[in-house]
C-alpha positions as semicolon CSV with decimal commas, in nm:
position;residue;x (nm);y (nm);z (nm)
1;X;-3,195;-0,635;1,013
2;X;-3,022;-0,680;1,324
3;X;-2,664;-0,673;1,392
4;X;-2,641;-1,063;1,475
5;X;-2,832;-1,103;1,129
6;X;-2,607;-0,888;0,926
7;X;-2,299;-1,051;1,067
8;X;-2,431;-1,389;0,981
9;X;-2,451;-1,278;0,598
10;X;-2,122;-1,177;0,577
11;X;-1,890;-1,432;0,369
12;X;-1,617;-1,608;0,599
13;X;-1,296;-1,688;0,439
14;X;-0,972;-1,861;0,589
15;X;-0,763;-1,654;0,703
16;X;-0,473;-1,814;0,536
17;X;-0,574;-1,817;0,219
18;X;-0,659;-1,436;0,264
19;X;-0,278;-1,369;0,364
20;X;-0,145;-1,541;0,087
21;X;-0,338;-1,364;-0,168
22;X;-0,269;-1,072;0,010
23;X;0,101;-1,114;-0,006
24;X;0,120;-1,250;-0,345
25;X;-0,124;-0,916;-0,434
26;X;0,179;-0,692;-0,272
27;X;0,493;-0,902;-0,432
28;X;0,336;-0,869;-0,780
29;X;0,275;-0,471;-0,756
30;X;0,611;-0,388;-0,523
31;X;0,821;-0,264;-0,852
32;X;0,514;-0,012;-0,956
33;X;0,517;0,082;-0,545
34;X;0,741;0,434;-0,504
35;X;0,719;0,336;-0,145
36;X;0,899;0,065;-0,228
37;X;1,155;0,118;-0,470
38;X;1,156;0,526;-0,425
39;X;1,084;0,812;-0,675
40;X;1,356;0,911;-0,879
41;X;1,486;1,236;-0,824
42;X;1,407;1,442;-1,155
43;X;0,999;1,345;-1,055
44;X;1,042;1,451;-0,648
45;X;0,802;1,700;-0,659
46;X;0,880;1,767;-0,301
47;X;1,300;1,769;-0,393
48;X;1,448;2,101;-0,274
49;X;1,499;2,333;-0,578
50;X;1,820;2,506;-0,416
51;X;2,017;2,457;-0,143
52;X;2,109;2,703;0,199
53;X;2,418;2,911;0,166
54;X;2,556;3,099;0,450
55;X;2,803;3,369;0,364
């Protein structure tokens, strides 16, 4: 199959109906995101365990 054949068979959508499921995908999932609402701190694996003291 050529490339102008393959491209053909692909299925076109609108692009704004793409972006709105898109966004409504995001809204619906952005409580569960940790990006988005952060980790709390006593699951931070990467929280510092003890701080620097200079005496």
């Amino acid at each position: 199959m050529s490339g102008i054949d393959s491209h053909f068979s692909v299925l076109s959508l609108e692009v704004s109906k793409c972006s709105e499921e898109i966004k409504n995908y995001i809204e619906e999932r952005s409580g569960e995101d940790p990006l988005v609402k952060g980790v709390p701190e006593d699951k931070n694996p990467f929280k510092e365990k003890g701080g620097c003291v200079i005496a």
